[in-house]
C-alpha distance (Angstrom), angle and dihedral (degrees) to the residues before:
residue distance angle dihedral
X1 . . .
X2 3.74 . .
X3 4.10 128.0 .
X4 3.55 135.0 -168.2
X5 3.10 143.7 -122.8
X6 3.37 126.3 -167.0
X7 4.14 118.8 -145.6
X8 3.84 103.0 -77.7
X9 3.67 113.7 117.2
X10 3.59 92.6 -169.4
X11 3.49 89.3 82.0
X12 3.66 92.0 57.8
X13 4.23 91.6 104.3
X14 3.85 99.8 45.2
X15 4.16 88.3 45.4
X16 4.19 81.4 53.5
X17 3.91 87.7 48.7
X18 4.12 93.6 50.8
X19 4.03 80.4 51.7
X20 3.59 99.5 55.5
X21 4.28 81.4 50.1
X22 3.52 93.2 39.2
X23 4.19 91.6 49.3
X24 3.43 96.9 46.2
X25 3.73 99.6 57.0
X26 3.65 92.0 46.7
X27 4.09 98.3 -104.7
X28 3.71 118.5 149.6
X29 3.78 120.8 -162.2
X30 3.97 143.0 141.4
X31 3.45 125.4 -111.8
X32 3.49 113.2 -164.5
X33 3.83 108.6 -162.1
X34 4.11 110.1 -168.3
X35 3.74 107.0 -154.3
X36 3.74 91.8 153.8
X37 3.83 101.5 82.3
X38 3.61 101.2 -124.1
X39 3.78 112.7 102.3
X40 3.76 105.9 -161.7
X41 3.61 91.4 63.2
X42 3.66 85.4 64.5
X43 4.07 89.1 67.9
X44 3.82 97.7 34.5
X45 4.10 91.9 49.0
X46 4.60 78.9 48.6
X47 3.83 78.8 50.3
X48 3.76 96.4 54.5
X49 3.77 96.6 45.8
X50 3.88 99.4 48.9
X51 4.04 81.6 50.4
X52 3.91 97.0 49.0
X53 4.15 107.2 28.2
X54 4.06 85.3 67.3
X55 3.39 95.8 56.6
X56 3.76 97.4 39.5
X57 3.89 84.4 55.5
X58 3.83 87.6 51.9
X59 3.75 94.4 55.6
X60 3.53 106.3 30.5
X61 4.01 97.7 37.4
X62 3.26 109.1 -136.1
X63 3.92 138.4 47.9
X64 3.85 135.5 -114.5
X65 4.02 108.0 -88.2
X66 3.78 83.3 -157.8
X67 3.60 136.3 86.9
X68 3.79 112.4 -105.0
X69 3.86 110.5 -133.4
X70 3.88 104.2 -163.6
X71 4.28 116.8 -168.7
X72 3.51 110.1 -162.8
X73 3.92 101.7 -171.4
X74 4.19 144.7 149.6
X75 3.89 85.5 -124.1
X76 3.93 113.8 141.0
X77 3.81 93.7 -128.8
X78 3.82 84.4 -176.6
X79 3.78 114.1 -130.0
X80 3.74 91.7 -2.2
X81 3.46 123.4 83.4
X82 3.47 96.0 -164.4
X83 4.23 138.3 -21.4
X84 3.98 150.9 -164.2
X85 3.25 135.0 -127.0
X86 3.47 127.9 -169.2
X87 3.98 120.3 -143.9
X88 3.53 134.6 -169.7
X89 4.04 92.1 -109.3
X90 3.90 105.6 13.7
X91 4.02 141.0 15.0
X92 3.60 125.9 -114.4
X93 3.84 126.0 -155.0
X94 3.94 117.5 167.6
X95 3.91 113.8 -171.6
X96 4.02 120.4 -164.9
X97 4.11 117.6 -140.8
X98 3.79 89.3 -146.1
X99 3.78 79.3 116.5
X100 3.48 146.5 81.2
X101 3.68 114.7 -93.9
X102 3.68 105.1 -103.3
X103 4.30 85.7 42.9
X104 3.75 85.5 63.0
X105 3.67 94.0 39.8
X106 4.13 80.0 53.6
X107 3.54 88.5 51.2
X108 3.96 102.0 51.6
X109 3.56 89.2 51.8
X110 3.98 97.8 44.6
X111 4.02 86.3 53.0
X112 3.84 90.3 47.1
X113 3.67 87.8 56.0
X114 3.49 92.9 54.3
X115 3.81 89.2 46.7
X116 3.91 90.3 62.1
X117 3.31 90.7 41.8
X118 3.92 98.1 55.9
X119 3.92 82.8 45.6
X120 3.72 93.8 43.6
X121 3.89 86.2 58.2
X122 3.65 108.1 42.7
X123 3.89 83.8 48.9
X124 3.56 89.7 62.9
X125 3.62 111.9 19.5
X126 3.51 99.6 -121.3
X127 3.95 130.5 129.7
X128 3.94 126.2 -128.0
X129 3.89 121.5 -152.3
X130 3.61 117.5 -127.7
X131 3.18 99.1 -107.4
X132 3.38 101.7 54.4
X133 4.05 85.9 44.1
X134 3.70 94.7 55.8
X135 4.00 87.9 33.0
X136 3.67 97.4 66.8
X137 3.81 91.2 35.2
X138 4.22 89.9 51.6
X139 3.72 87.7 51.6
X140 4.04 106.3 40.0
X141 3.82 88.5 55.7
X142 3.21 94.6 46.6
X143 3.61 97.3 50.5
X144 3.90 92.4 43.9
X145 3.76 98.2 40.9
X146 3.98 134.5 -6.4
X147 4.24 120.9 -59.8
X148 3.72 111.5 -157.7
X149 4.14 90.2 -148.4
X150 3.75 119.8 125.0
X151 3.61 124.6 164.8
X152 3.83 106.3 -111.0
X153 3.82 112.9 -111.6
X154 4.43 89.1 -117.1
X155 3.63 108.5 102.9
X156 3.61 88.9 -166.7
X157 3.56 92.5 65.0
X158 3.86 100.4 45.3
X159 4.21 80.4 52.2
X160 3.81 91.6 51.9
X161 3.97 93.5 49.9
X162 3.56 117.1 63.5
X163 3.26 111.0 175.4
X164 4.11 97.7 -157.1
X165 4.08 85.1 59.9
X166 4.15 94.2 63.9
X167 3.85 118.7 81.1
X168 3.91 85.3 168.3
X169 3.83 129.1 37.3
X170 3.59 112.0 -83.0
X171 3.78 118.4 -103.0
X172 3.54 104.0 -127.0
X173 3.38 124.9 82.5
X174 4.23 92.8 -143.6
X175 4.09 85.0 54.8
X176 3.24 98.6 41.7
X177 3.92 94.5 60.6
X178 3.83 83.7 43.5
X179 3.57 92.8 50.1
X180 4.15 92.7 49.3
X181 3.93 80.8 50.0
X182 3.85 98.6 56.7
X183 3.49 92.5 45.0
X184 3.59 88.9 54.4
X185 3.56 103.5 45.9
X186 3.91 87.0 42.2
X187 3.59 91.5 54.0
X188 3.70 93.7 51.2
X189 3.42 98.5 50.4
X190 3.74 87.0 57.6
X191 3.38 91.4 55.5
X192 3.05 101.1 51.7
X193 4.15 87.8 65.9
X194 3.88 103.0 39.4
X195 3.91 104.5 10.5
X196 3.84 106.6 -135.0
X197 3.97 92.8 -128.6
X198 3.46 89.1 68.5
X199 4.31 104.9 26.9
X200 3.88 92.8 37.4
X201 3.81 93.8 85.0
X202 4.01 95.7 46.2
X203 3.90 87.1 48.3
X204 3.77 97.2 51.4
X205 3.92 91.1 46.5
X206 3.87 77.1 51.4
X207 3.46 95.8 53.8
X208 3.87 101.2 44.6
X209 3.86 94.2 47.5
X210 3.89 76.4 70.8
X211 4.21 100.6 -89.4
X212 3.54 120.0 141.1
X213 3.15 117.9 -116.5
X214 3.99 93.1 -114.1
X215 3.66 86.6 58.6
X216 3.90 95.1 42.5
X217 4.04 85.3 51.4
X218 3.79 84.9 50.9
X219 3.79 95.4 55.5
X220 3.70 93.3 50.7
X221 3.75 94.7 45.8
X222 3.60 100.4 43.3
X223 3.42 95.2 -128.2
X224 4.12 141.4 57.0
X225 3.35 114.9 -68.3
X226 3.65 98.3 -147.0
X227 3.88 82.8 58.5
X228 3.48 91.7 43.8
X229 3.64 97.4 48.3
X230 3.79 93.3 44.1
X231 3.82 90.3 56.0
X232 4.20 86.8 54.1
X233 3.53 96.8 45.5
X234 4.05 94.9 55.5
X235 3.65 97.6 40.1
X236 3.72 91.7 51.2
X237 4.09 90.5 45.4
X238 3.81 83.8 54.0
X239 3.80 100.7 45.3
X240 3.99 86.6 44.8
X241 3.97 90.5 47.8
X242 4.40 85.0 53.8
X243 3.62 84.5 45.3
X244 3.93 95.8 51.7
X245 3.79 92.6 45.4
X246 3.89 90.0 48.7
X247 3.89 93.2 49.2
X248 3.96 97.3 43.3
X249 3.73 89.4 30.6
X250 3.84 86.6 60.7
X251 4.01 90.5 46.5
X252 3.79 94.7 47.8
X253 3.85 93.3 47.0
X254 3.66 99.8 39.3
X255 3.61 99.3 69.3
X256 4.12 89.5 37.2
X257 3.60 85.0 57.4
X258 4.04 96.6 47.4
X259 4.28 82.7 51.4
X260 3.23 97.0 50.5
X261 4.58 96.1 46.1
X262 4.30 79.7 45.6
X263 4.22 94.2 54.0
X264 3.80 81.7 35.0
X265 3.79 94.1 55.6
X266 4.28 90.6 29.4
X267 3.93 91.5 64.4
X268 3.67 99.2 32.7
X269 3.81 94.9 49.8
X270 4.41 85.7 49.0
X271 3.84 86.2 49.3
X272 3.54 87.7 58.6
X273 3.76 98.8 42.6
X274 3.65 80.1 59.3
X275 3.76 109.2 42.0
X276 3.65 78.0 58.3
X277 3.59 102.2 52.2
X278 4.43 87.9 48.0
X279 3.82 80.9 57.6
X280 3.28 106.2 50.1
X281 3.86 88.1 46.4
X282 3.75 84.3 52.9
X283 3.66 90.0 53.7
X284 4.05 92.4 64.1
X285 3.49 103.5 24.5
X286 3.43 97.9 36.1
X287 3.89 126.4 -143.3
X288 4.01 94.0 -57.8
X289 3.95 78.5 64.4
X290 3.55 88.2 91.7
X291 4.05 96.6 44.3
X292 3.85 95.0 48.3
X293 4.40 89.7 48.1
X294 4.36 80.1 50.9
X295 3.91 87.9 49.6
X296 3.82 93.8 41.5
X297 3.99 87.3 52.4
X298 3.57 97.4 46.8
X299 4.01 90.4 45.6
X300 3.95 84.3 56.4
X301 4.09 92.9 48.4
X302 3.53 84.3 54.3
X303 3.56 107.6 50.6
X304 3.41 84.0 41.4
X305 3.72 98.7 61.8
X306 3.56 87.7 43.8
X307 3.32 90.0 62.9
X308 3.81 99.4 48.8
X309 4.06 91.7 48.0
């Protein structure tokens, strides 16, 4: 069940007291609270969570025991475009609309993800690396919306950020974006062989029989993930080292190129200006022109020596 509610921030404490009721007899509901001004997004972000809670029951199993507390708001959130927080009686996502539409419909269902996951944990005591947090996340809003994360064309960055090595977000901003990237494209290309809608279930059973989630991956992929991810990481270094060379190739010969049609175009065009000028000579003088300006410098070579004997 979703509520609304309607701009005011003043009821921001009294919504937090219906949680703690809410929470502690088990209910789970979203609150959508639209601090952004515009009222339809109200009903299209009510739209988006009646489409995606369904099928993030289906694949992870169960549902949030929680309340869901959803911001809608025109805060800059900085890099983030949106986040969730889990508290000890209710969840917390706040999405920006300093986005395109189908970015913030990304976003909603990203957070939700993370919401199932936080719940999918505490109901069964186990912990989820980072990377597979921010893995699923990547790839669920992508699939049910639009993720605005490319893998920057510097194959010396995607070789300095590995996203297996972080158990905390990386510090810097450049490989953090990288970092959200990898996970991404990672994610995808996993997909792409055993479709998380359909594998997610077996691999979470995996995982709380007491798996890792290396070896749950495994399972599901027929083959070791290590191996697996290995053989991603070096064909994507080399299609992003062709890329590099294409792009700066392109901006190195470019301007080479432009040089080389102006010289081209310099010389030819002086050529002409002189071809011209030996015509037009021709045209008075006539072609013995040329014979009698020989003659006139070989008289002045002479007399010249002459002069020097």
């Amino acid at each position: 069940m979703t509520l609304f509610i309607r701009n005011s921030s003043s009821l921001l404490k009294w919504v937090l007291l219906i949680f703690e009721v809410f929470a502690s007899t088990g209910f789970s509901s979203v609150y959508i609270l639209n601090q952004s001004g515009n009222k339809e997004i109200t009903n299209q972000v009510n739209g988006w969570d009646n489409e995606f809670l369904p099928s993030l029951e289906k694949m992870w199993g169960i549902y949030p025991q929680k309340p869901i507390y959803m911001i809608i708001t025109n805060e800059n959130l900085g890099l983030e475009m949106g986040n969730a927080t889990d508290y000890p009686t209710f969840f917390q996502v706040t999405v920006t609309m300093r986005y395109p539409l189908s970015e913030i419909k990304g976003t909603v269902a990203h957070e939700l993800m993370h919401v199932f996951q936080f719940s999918w944990m505490e109901r069964y005591g186990k912990q989820m690396p980072l990377w597979v947090m921010e893995g699923l996340a990547t790839w669920y809003g992508g699939e049910m919306g639009f993720y605005p994360a490319s893998l920057n064309y510097n194959p010396f960055l995607f070789q300095s950020v590995n996203p297996l090595d972080y158990e905390n977000y990386p510090s810097n901003t450049t490989n953090l974006q990288e970092y959200y990237a990898e996970v991404y494209a990672l994610f995808l290309e996993m997909n792409k062989k055993i479709n998380f809608e359909r594998s997610l279930p077996q691999i979470l059973e995996s995982v709380r029989l007491n798996s890792d989630w290396k070896t749950a991956f495994s399972e599901s992929l027929g083959e070791n993930f290590d191996l697996f991810y290995s053989n991603w990481r070096n064909s994507t270094f080399y299609y992003l080292v062709f890329d590099f060379i294409v792009f700066w190739g392109i901006w190195i010969f470019v301007p080479i190129f432009l040089l080389y049609i102006f010289l081209k175009n310099f010389f030819h065009t002086n050529r002409e200006e002189n071809d011209d000028e030996i015509k037009h000579l021709e045209d008075i003088y006539g072609k013995a022109y040329w014979s009698n300006e020989e003659k006139g410098e070989t008289d002045e070579k002479s007399d010249g020596d002459s002069r020097t004997k």
